[in-house]
VMD Tcl script that builds the backbone (N, CA, C; Angstrom):
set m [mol new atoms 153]
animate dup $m
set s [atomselect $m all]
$s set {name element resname resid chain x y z} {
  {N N UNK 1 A 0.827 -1.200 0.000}
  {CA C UNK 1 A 0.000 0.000 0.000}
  {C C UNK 1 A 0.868 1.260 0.000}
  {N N UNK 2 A 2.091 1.026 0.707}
  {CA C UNK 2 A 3.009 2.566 1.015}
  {C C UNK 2 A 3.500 2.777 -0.733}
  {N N UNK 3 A 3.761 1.918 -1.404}
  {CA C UNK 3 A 4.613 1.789 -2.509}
  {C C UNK 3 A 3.221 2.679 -3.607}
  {N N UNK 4 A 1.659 2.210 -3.661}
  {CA C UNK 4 A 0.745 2.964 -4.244}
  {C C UNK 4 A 0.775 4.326 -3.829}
  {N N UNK 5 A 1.011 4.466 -2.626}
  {CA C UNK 5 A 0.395 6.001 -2.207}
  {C C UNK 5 A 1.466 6.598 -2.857}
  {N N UNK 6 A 3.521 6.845 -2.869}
  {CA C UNK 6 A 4.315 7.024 -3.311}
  {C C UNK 6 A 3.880 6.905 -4.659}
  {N N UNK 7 A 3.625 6.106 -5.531}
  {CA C UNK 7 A 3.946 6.162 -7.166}
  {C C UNK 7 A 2.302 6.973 -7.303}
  {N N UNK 8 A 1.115 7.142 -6.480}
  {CA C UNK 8 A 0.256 8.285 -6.699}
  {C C UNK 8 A 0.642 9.531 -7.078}
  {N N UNK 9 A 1.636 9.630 -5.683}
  {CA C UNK 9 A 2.061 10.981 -5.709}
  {C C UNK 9 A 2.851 11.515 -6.571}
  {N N UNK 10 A 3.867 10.144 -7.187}
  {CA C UNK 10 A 4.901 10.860 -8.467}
  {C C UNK 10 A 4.242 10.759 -9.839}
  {N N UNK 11 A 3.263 10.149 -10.041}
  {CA C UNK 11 A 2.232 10.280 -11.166}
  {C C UNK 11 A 1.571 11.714 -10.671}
  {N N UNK 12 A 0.569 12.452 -9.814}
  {CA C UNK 12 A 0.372 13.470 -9.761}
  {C C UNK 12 A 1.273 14.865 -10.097}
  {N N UNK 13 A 2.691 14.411 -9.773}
  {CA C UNK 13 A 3.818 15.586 -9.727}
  {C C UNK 13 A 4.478 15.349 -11.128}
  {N N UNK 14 A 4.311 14.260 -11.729}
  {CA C UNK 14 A 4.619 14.564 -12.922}
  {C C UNK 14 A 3.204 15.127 -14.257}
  {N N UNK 15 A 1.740 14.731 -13.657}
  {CA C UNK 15 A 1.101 15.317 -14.025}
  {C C UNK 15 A 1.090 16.881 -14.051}
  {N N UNK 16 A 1.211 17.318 -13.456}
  {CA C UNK 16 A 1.844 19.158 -12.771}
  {C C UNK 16 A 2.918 19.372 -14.075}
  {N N UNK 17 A 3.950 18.972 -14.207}
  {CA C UNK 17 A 4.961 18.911 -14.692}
  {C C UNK 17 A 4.791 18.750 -15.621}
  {N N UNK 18 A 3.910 18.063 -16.316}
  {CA C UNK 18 A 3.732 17.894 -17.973}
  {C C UNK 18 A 2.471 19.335 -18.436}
  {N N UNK 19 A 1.863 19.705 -17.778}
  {CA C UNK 19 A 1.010 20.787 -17.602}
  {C C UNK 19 A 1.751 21.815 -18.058}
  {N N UNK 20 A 2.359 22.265 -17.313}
  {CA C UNK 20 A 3.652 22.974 -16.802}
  {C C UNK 20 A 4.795 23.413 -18.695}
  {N N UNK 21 A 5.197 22.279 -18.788}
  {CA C UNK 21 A 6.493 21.924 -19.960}
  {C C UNK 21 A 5.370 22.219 -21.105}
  {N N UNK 22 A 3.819 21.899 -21.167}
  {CA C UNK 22 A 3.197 21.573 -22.439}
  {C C UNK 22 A 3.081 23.552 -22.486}
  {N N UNK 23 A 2.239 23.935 -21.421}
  {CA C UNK 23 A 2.248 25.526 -21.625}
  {C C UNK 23 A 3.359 26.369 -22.060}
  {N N UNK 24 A 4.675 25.635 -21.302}
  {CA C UNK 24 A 5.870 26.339 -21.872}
  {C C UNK 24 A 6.057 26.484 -23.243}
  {N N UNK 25 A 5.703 25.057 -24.042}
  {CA C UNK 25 A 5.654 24.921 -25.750}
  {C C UNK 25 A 4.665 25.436 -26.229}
  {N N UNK 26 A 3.994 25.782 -25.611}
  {CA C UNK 26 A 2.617 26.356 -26.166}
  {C C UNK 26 A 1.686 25.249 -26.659}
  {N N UNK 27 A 1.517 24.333 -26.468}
  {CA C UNK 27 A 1.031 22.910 -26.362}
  {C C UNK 27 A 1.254 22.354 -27.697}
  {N N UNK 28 A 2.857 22.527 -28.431}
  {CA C UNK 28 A 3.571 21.755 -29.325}
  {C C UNK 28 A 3.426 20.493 -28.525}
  {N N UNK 29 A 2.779 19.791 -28.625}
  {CA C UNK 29 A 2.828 18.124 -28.233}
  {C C UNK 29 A 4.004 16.987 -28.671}
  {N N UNK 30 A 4.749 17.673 -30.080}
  {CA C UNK 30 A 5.541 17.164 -30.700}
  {C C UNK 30 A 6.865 17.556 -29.776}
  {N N UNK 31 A 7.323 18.321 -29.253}
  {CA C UNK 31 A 8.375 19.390 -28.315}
  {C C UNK 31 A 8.825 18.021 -27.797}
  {N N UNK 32 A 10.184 17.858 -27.845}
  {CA C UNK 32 A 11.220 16.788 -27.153}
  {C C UNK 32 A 11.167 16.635 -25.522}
  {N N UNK 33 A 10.711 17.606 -25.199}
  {CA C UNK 33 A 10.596 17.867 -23.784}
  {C C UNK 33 A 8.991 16.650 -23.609}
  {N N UNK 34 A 7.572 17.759 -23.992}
  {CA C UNK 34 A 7.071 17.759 -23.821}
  {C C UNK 34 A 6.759 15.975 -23.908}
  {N N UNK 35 A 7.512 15.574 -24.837}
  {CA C UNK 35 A 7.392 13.939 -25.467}
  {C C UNK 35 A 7.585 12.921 -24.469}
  {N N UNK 36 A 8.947 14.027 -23.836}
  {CA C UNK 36 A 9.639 13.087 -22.773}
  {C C UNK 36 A 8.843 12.434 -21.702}
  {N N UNK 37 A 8.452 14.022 -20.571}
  {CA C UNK 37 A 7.425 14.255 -20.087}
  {C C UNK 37 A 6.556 12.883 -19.801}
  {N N UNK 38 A 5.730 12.956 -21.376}
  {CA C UNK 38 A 4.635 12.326 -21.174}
  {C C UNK 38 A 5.192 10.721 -21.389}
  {N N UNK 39 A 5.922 10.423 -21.822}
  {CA C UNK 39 A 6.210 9.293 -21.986}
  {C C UNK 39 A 7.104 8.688 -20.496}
  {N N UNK 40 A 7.701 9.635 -19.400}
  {CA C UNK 40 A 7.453 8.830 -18.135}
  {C C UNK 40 A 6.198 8.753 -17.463}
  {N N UNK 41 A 5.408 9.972 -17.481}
  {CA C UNK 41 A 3.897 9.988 -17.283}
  {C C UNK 41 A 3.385 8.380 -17.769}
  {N N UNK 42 A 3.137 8.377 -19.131}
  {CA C UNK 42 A 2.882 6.614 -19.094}
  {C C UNK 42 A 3.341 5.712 -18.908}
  {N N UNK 43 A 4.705 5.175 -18.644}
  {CA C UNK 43 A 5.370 4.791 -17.552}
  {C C UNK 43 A 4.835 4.468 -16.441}
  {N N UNK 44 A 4.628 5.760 -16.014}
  {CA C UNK 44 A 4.193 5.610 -14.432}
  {C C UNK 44 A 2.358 4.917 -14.166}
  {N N UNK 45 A 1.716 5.720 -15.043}
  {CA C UNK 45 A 0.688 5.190 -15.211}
  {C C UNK 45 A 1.031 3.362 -15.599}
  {N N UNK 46 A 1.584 2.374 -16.265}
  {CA C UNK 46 A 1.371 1.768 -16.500}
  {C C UNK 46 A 2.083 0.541 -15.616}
  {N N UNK 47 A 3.069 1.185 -14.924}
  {CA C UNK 47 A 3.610 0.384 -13.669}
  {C C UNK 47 A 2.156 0.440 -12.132}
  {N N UNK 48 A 1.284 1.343 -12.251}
  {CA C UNK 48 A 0.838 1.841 -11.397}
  {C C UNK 48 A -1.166 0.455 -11.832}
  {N N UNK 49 A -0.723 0.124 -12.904}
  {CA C UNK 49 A -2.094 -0.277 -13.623}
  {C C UNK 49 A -1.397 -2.027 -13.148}
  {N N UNK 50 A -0.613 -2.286 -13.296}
  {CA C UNK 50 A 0.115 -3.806 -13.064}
  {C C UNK 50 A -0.753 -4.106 -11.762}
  {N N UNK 51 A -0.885 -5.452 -12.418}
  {CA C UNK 51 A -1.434 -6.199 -10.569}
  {C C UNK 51 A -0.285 -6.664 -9.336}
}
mol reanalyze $m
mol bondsrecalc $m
mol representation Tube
mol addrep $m
C-alpha cells in the first residue's frame, strides 16, 4: 500500500509537470521535452495499472 500512495504521488507531480512543460511549448505536443514528459507519465501510469 506505502509503494501505491508514493507512485500516486509521483504520477500526480509529474502530471503538474507535464502541464507545466506543455504551456511552456505552447502545447507543441511534438516538443522533445514535452514527449519526454509524457512518456514517463505513461510509464508511471502503467507500472501503477500492473497487478
Amino acid at each position: 500500500m506505502r509503494k501505491n500512495r508514493r507512485l500516486d504521488a509521483e504520477i500526480e507531480s509529474v502530471k503538474k509537470h507535464l502541464a507545466l512543460i506543455a504551456h511552456k511549448y505552447q502545447y507543441n505536443f511534438r516538443h522533445p521535452q514535452v514527449v519526454a514528459v509524457s512518456e514517463r507519465l505513461d510509464r508511471l501510469i502503467l507500472r501503477q495499472m500492473k497487478p
